[in-house]
BAGULO-466009 format. One record per residue (C-alpha): residue in one letter; residue number from 1; x, y, z. Coordinates in nm, 4 decimals, padded with zeros to 6 digits, m for minus. Example, Ala and Ser with C-alpha at 12.3 -4.5 7.8 and 13.67 -1.06 7.14 Angstrom:
BEGIN
residu->A | num->1 | c1->01.2300 | c2->m00.4500 | c3->00.7800
residu->S | num->2 | c1->01.3670 | c2->m00.1060 | c3->00.7140
This chain:
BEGIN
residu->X | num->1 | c1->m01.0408 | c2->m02.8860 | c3->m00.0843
residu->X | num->2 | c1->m00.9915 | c2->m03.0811 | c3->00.2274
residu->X | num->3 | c1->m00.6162 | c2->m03.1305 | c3->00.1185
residu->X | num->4 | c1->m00.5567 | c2->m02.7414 | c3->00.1017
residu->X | num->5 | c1->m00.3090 | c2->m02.5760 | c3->00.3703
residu->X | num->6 | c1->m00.4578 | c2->m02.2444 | c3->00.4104
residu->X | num->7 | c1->m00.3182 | c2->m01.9170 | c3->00.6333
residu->X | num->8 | c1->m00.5116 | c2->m01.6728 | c3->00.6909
residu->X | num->9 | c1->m00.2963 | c2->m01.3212 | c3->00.7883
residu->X | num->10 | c1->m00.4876 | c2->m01.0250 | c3->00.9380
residu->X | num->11 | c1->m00.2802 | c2->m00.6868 | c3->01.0276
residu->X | num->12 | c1->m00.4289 | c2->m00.5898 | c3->01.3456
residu->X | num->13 | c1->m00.4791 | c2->m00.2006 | c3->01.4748
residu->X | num->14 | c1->m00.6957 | c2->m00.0460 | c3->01.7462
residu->X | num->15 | c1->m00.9541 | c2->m00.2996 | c3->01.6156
residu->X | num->16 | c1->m01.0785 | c2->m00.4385 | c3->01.9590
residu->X | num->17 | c1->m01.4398 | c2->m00.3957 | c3->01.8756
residu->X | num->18 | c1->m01.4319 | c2->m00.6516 | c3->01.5723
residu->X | num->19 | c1->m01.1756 | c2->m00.8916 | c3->01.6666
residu->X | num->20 | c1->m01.4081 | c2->m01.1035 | c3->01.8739
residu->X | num->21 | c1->m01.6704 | c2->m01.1640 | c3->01.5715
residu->X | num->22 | c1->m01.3836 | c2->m01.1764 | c3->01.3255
residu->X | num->23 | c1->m01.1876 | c2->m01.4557 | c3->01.5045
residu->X | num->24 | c1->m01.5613 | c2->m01.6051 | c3->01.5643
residu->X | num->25 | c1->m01.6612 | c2->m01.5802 | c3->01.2205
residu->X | num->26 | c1->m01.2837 | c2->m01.6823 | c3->01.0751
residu->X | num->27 | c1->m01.2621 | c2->m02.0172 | c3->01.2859
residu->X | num->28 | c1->m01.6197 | c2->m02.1213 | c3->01.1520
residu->X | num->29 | c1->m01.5569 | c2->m02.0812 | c3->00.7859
residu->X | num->30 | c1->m01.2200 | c2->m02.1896 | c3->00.8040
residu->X | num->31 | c1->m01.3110 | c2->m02.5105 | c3->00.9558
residu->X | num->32 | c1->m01.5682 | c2->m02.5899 | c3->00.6776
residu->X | num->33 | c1->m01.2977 | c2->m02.5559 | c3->00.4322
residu->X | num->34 | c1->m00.9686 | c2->m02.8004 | c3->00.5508
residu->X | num->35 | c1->m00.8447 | c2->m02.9399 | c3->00.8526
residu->X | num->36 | c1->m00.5038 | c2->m02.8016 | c3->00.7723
residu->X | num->37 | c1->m00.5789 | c2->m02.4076 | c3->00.8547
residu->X | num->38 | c1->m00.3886 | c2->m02.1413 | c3->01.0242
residu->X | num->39 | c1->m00.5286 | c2->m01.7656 | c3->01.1347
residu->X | num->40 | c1->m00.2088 | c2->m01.5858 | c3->01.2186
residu->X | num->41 | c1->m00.2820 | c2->m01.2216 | c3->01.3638
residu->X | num->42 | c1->m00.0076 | c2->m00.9615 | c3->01.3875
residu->X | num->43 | c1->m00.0774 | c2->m00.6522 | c3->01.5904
residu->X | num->44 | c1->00.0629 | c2->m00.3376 | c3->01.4915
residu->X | num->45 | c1->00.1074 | c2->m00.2439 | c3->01.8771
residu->X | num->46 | c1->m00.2163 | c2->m00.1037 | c3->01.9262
residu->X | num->47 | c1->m00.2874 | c2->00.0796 | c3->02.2443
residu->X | num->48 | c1->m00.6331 | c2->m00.0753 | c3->02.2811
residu->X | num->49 | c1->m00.7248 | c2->m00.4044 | c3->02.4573
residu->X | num->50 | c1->m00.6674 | c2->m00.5807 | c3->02.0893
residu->X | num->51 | c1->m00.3268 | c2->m00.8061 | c3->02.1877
residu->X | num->52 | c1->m00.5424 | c2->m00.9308 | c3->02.4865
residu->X | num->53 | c1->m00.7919 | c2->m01.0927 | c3->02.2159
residu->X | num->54 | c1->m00.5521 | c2->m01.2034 | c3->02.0270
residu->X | num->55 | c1->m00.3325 | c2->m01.3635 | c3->02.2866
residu->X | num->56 | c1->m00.6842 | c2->m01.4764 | c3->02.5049
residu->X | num->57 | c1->m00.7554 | c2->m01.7011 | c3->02.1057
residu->X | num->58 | c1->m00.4048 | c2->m01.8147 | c3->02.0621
residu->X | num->59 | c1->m00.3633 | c2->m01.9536 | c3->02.4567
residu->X | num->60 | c1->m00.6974 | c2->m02.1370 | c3->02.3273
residu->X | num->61 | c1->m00.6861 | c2->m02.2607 | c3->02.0076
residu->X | num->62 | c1->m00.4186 | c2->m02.3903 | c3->01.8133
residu->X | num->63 | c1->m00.5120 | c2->m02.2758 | c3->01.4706
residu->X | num->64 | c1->m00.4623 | c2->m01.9480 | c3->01.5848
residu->X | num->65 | c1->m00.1163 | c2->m01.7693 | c3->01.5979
residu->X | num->66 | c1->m00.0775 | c2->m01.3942 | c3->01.7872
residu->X | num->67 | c1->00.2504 | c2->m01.1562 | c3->01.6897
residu->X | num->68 | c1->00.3010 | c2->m00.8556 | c3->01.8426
residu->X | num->69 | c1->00.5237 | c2->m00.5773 | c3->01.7139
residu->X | num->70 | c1->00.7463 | c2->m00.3481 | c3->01.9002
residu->X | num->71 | c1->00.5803 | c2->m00.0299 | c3->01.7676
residu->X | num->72 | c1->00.3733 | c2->00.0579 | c3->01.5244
residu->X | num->73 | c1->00.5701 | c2->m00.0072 | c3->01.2025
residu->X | num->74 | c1->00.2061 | c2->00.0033 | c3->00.9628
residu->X | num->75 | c1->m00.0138 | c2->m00.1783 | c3->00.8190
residu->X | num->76 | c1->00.2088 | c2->m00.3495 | c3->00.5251
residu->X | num->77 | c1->00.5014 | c2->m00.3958 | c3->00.7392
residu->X | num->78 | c1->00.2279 | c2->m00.6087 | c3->00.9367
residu->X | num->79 | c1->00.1282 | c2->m00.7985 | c3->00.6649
residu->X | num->80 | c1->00.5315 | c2->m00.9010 | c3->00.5966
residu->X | num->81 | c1->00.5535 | c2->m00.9964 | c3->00.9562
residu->X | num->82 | c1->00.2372 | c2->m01.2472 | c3->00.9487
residu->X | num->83 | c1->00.3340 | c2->m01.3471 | c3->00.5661
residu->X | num->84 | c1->00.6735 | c2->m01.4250 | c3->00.7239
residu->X | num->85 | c1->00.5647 | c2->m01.6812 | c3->00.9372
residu->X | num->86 | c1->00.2557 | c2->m01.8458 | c3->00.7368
residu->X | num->87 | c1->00.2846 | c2->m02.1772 | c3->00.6606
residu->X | num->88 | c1->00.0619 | c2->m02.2582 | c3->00.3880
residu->X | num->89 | c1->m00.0260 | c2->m02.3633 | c3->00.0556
residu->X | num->90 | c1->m00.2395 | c2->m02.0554 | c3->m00.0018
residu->X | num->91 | c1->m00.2698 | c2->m01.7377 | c3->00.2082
residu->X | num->92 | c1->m00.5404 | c2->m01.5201 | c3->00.2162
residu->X | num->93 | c1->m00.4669 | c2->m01.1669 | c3->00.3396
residu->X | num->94 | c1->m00.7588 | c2->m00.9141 | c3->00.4845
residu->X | num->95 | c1->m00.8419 | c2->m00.6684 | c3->00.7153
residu->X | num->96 | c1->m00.9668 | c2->m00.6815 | c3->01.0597
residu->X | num->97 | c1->m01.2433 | c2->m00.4402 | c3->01.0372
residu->X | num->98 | c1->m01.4980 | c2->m00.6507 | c3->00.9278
residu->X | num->99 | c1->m01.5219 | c2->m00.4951 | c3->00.6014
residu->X | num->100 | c1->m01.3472 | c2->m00.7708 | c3->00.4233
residu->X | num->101 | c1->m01.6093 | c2->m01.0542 | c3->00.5090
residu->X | num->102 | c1->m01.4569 | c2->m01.4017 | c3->00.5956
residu->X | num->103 | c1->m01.7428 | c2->m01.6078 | c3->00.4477
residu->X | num->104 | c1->m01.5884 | c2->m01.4484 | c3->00.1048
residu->X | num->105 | c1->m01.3000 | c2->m01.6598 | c3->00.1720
residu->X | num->106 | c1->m01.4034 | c2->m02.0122 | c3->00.0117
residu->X | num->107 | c1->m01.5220 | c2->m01.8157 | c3->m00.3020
residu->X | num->108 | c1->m01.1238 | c2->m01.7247 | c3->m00.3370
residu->X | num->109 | c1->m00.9980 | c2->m02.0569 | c3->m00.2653
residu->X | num->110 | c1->m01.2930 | c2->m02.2242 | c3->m00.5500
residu->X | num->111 | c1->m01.1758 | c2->m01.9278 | c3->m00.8163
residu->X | num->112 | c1->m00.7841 | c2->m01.9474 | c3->m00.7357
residu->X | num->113 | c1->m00.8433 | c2->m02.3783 | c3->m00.7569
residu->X | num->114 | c1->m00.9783 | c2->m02.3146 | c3->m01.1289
residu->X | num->115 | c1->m00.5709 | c2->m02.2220 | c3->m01.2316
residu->X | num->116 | c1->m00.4787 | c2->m01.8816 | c3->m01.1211
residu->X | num->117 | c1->m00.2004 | c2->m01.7974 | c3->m00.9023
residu->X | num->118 | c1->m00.3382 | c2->m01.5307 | c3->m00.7175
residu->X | num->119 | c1->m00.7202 | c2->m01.4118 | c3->m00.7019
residu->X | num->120 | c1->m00.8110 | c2->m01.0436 | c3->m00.5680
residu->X | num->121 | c1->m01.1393 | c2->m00.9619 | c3->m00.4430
residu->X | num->122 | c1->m01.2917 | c2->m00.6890 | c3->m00.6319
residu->X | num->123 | c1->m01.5293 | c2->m00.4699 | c3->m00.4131
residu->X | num->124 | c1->m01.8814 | c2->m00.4020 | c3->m00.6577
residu->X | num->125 | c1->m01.9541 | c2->m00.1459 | c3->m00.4034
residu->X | num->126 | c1->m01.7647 | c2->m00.0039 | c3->m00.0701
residu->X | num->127 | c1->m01.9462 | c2->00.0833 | c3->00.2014
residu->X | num->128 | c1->m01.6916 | c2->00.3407 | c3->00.2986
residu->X | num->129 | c1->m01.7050 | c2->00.7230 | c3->00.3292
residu->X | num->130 | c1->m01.7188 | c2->00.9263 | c3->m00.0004
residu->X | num->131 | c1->m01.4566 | c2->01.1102 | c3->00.0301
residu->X | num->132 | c1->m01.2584 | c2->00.8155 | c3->00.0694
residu->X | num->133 | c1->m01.4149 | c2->00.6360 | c3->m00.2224
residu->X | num->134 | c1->m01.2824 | c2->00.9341 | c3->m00.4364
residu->X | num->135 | c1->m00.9171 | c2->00.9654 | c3->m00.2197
residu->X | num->136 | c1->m00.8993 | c2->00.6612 | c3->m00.3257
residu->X | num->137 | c1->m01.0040 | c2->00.6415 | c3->m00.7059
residu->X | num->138 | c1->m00.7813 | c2->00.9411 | c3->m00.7048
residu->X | num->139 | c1->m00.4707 | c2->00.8009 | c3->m00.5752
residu->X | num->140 | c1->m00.4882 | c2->00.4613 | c3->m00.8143
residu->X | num->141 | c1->m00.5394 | c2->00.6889 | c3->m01.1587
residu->X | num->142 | c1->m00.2060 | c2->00.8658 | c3->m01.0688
residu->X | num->143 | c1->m00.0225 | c2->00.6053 | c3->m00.9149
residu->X | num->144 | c1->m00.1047 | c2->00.4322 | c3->m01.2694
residu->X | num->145 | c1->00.0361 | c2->00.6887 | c3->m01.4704
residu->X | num->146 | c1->00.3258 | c2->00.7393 | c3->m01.2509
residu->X | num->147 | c1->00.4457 | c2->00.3914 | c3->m01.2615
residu->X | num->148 | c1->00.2437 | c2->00.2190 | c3->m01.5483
residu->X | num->149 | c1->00.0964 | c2->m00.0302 | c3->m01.2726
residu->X | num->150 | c1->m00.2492 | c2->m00.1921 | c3->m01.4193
residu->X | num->151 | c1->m00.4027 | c2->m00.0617 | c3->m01.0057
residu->X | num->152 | c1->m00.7736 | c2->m00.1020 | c3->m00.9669
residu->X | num->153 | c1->m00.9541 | c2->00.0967 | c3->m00.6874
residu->X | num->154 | c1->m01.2177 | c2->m00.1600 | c3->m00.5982
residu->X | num->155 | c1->m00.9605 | c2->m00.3826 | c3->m00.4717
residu->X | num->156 | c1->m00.6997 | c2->m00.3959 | c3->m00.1317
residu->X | num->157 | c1->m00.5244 | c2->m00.6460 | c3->00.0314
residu->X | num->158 | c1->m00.8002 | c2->m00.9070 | c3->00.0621
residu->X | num->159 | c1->m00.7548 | c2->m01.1724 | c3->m00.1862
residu->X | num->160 | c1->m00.6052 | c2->m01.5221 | c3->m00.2151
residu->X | num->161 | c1->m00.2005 | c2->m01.6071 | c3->m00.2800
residu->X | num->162 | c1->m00.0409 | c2->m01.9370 | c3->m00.3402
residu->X | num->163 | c1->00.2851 | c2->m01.9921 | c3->m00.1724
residu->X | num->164 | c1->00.5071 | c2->m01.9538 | c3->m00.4933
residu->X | num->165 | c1->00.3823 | c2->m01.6145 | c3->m00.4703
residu->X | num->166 | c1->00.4096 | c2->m01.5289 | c3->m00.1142
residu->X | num->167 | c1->00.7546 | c2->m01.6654 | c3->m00.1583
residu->X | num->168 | c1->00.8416 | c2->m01.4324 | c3->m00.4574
residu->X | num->169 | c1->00.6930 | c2->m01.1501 | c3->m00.2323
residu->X | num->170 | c1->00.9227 | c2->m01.2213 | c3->00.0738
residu->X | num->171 | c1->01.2016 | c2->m01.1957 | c3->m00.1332
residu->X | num->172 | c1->01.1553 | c2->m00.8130 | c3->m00.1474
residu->X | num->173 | c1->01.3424 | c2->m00.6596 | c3->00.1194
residu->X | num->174 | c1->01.3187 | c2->m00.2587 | c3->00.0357
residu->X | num->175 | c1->01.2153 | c2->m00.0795 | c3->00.3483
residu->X | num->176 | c1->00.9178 | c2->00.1205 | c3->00.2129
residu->X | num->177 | c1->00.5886 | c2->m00.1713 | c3->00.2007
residu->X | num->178 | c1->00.3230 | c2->m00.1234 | c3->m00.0325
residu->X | num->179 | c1->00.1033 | c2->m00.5138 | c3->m00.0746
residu->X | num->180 | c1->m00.0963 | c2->m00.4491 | c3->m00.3331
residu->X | num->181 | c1->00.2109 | c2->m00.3059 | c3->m00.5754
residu->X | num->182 | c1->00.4083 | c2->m00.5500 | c3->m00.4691
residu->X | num->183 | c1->00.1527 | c2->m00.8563 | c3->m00.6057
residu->X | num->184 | c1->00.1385 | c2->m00.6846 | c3->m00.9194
residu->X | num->185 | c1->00.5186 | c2->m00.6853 | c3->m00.9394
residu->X | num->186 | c1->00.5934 | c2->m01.0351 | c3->m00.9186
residu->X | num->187 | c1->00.3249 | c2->m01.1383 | c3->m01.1367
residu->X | num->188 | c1->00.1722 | c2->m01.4664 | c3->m01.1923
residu->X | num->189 | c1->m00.1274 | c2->m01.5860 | c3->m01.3410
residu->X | num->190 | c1->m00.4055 | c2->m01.3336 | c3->m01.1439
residu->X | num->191 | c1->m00.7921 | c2->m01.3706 | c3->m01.1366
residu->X | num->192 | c1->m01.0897 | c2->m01.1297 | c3->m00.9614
residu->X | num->193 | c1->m01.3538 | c2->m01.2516 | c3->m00.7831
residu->X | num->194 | c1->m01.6596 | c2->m00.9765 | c3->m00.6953
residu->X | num->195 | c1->m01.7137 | c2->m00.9820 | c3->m00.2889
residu->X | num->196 | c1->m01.9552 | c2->m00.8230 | c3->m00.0922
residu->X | num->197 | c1->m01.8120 | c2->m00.5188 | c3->00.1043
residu->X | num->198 | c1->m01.9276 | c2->m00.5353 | c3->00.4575
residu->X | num->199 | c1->m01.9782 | c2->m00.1839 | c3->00.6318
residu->X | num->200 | c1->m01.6762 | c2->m00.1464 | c3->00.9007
residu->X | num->201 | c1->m01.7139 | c2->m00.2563 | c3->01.2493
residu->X | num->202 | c1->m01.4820 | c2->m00.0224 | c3->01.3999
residu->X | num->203 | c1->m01.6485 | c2->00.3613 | c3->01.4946
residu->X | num->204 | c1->m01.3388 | c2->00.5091 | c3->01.3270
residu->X | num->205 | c1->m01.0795 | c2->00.4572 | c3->01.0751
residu->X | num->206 | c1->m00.7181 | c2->00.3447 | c3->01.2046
residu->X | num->207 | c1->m00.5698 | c2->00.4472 | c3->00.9049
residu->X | num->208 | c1->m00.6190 | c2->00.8409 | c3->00.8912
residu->X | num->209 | c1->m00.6050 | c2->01.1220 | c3->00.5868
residu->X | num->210 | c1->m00.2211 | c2->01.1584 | c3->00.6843
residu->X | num->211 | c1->m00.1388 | c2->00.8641 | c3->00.7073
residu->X | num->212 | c1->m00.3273 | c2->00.7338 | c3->00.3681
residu->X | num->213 | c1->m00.1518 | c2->01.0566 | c3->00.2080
residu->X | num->214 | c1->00.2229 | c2->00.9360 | c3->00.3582
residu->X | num->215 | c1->00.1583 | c2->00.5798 | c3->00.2575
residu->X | num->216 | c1->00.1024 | c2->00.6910 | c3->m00.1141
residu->X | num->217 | c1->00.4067 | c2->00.9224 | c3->m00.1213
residu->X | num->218 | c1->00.6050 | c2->00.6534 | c3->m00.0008
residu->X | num->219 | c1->00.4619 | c2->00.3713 | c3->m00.2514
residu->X | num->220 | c1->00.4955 | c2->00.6201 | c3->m00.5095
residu->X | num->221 | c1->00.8814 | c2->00.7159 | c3->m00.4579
residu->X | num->222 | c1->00.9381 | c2->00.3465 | c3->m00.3884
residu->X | num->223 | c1->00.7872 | c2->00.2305 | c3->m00.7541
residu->X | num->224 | c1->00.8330 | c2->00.5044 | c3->m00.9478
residu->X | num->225 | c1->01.1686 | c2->00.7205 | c3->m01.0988
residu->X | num->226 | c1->00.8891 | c2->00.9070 | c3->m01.3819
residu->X | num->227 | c1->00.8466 | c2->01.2128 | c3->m01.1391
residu->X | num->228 | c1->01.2630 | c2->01.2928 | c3->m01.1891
residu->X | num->229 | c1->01.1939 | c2->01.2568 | c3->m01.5090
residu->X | num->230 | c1->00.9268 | c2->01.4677 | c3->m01.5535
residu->X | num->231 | c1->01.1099 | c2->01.6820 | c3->m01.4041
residu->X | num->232 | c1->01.3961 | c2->01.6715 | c3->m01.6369
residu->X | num->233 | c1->01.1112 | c2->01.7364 | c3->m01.8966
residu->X | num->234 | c1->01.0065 | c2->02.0420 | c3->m01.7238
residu->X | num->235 | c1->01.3791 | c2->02.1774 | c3->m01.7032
residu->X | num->236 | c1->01.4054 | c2->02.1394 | c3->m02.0408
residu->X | num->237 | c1->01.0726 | c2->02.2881 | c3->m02.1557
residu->X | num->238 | c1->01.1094 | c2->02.6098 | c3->m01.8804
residu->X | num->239 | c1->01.5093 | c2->02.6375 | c3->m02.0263
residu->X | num->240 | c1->01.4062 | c2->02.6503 | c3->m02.3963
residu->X | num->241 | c1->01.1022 | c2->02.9317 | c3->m02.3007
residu->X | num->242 | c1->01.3960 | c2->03.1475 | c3->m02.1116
residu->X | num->243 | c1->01.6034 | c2->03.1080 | c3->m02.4436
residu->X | num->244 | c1->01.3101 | c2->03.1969 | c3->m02.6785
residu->X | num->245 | c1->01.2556 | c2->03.4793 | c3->m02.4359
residu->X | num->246 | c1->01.6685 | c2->03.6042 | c3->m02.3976
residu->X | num->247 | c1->01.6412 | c2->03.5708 | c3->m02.7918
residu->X | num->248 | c1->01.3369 | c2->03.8081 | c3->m02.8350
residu->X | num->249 | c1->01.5050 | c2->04.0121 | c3->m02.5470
residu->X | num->250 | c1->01.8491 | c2->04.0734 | c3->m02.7817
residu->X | num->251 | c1->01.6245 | c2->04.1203 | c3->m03.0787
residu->X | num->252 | c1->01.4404 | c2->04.4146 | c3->m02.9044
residu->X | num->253 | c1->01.7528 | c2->04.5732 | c3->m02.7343
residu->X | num->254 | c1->01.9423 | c2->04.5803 | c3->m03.0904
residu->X | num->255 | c1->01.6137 | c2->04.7370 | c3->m03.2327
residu->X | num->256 | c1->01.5879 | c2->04.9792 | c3->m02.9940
residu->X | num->257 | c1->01.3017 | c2->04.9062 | c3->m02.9121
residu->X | num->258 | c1->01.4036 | c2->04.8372 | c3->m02.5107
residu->X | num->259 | c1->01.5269 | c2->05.2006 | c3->m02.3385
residu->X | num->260 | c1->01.4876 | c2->05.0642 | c3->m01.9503
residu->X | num->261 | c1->01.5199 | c2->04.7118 | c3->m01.8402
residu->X | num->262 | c1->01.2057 | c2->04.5699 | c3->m01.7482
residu->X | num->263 | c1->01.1671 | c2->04.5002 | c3->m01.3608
residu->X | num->264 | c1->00.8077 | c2->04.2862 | c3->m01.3643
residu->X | num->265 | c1->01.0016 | c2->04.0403 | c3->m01.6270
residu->X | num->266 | c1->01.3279 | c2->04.0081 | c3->m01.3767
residu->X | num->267 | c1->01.1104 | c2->03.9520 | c3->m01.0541
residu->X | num->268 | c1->00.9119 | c2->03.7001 | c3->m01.2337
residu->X | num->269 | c1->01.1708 | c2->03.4842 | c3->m01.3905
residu->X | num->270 | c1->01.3946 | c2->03.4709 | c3->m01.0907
residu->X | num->271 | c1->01.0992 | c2->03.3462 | c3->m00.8750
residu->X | num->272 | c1->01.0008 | c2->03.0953 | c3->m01.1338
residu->X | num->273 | c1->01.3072 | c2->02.9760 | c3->m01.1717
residu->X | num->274 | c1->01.3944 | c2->02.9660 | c3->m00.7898
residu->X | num->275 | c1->01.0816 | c2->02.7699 | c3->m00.7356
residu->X | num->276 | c1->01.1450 | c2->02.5346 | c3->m00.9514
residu->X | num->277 | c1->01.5540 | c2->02.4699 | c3->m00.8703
residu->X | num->278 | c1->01.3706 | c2->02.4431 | c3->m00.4664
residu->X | num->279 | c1->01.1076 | c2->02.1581 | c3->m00.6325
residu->X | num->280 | c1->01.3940 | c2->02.0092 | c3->m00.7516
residu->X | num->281 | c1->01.5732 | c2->01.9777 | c3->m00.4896
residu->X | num->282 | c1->01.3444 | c2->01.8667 | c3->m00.2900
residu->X | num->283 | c1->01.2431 | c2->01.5946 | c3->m00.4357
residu->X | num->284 | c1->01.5783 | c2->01.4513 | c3->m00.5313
residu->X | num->285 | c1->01.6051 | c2->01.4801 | c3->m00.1377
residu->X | num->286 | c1->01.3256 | c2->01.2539 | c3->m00.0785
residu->X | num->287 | c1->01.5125 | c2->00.9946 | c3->m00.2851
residu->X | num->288 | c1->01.8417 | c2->00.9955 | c3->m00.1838
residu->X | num->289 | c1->01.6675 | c2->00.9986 | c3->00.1976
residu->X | num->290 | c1->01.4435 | c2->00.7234 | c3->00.0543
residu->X | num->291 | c1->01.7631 | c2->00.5609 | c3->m00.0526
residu->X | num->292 | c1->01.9649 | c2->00.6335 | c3->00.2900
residu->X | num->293 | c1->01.7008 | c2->00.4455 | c3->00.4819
residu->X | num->294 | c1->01.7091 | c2->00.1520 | c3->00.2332
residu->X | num->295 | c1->02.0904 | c2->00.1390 | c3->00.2923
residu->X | num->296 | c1->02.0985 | c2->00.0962 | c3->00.6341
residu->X | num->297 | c1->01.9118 | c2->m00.2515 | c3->00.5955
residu->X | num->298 | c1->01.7201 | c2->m00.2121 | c3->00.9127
residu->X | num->299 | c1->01.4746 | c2->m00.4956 | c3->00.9846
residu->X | num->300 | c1->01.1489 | c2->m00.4765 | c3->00.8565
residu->X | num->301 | c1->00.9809 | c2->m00.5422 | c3->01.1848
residu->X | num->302 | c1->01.0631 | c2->m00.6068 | c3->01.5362
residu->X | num->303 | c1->00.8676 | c2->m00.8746 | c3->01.7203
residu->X | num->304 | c1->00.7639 | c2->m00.7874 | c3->02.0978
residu->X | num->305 | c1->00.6178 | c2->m01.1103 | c3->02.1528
residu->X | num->306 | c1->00.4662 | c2->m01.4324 | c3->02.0004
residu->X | num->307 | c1->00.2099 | c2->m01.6705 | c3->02.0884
C-alpha cells in the first residue's frame, strides 16, 4: 500500500462547518495509507467562508489542492473539475458533509487491491431524513426502468476508482453530469464495500428538494430516449381506442341508433387528445433544448482560481 498514488476529490458547497474536521480527519488517514497522496477540494462558489478553509489548507500543506469555480455549476460538474486535475493511481470521490466518513477510505483501497476496478461504498443504513431516504429509493427504481441502469439507493459518489476508469470517465464531455450513471456506463470490474454512514455535519442540506428533483430530470433525459418511446406507445394505444370508438360511432349512426351528436364525448376527446399532443410536445422540447445546449460545447466548468 505504501506504493499507491491516491487523490482524494471532495465537491465543496456552503460546507464551512465540516471542512475543518474533514481536512483534519482526511490528512490523518491519508497519511497512514501512502506517502504519495493528494486531497484536491473544488468549491462550487459557495457564499460561505468555505474557499477561505480551503485556500488557509492549501497555502499550508502541500498534499492539499483548492479550485474554485466561477459560479455555481453543481455538484457533478465539481466532481469533473477536481477529477480533471487528480493525479493518481486511484481516486476516491466523497462528500464534504461528514456523512461519507474518511476513516472508510482504507477499507476501499484493501477491497479495490483484491482485483476490482472500481469499489462503491454501500450505505447499511443512512442517517438522513426520511423523506429523503424514500425521494431517494424512489428516484433509483424509476431511473432503473427508464434506462435499464443496475442503480442502487444505498450508494452515492463515495467509493474508490482506478485511473483507467477516471480516464474513461473524462472522456465524456455531454454537458448534463450525473457520477454515479456515468461509473456504471463505462464499466469495469466493480465491487461494494458496506460503510458506516455518519450523520451530516452541516445544519442543512446544500442540495435542496428542487434541486434533487432538476438533477434527476436532467440525468434522466441525458441517459434515457424510453420516455419518447413510451410515448410513441401511448400514441399508438390512445389512436387505436379513437378508431375502435369512430368504428362503434359509424356502426350506431347507420343503425340509427344516434339522432343528436353527443357533446360530453366531443369535449372529452378533444381535451384528451390536446393534452396529450401538449405532453408531447413538451417533452420533445426538453430534448432538442437538452440537445441545443450540448451543441454549443460550452466548457464544463470555469475555474476562478487555483491554489
Amino acid at each position: 500500500m505504501s506504493e499507491v498514488y491516491l487523490s482524494v476529490v471532495v465537491p465543496v458547497f456552503q460546507s464551512e462547518k465540516s471542512l475543518g474536521d474533514l481536512i483534519a480527519r482526511l490528512r490523518a488517514v491519508l497519511s497512514g495509507i501512502s506517502p504519495a497522496v493528494e486531497l484536491v477540494l473544488v468549491d462550487d462558489h459557495s457564499s460561505d467562508g468555505s474557499w477561505q478553509q480551503i485556500a488557509a489548507a492549501a497555502n499550508t500543506a502541500t498534499d492539499v489542492m483548492g479550485i474554485r469555480l466561477s459560479r455555481n455549476f453543481g455538484q457533478h460538474h465539481a466532481i469533473a473539475a477536481g477529477l480533471d486535475v487528480a493525479k493518481g493511481q486511484w481516486t476516491v470521490v466523497m462528500d464534504a458533509d461528514l456523512q461519507d466518513l474518511p476513516e472508510e477510505i482504507p477499507h476501499l483501497l484493501s477491497k479495490a487491491l483484491q482485483g476490482y476496478d472500481v469499489v462503491l461504498a454501500r450505505r447499511t443504513a443512512r442517517k438522513d431524513k426520511p423523506w429523503k431516504i424514500m425521494l431517494s429509493a424512489v428516484f433509483y427504481r424509476f431511473f432503473r426502468y427508464m434506462t435499464g441502469t443496475r442503480m442502487d439507493p444505498a450508494v452515492g459518489n463515495f467509493g474508490i476508482y482506478h485511473r483507467k476508469v477516471i480516464q474513461a470517465i473524462l472522456q465524456m464531455k455531454e454537458s448534463i453530469r450525473y457520477f454515479p450513471a456515468q461509473v456504471q456506463w463505462v464499466g469495469f470490474t466493480q465491487g461494494y464495500y458496506n460503510v458506516e454512514h455518519g450523520p451530516s455535519a452541516l445544519p442543512t442540506s446544500a442540495y435542496k428538494l428542487r434541486s434533487r428533483l432538476h438533477l434527476g430530470l436532467n440525468a434522466l433525459m441525458a441517459y434515457s430516449d424510453k420516455p419518447l418511446r413510451l410515448l410513441i406507445k401511448l400514441g399508438f394505444f390512445v389512436a387505436s381506442l379513437g378508431f375502435i370508438f369512430a368504428l362503434i360511432t359509424l356502426i350506431r349512426y347507420f343503425s340509427g341508433k344516434i339522432i343528436v351528436p353527443g357533446y360530453a364525448s366531443l369535449i372529452v376527446s378533444l381535451w384528451v387528445l390536446a393534452g396529450l399532443l401538449l405532453m408531447t410536445m413538451g417533452l420533445v422540447g426538453l430534448y432538442v433544448g437538452k440537445t441545443f445546449e450540448g451543441v454549443k460545447d460550452r466548457p464544463l466548468y470555469i475555474i476562478e482560481q487555483k491554489t
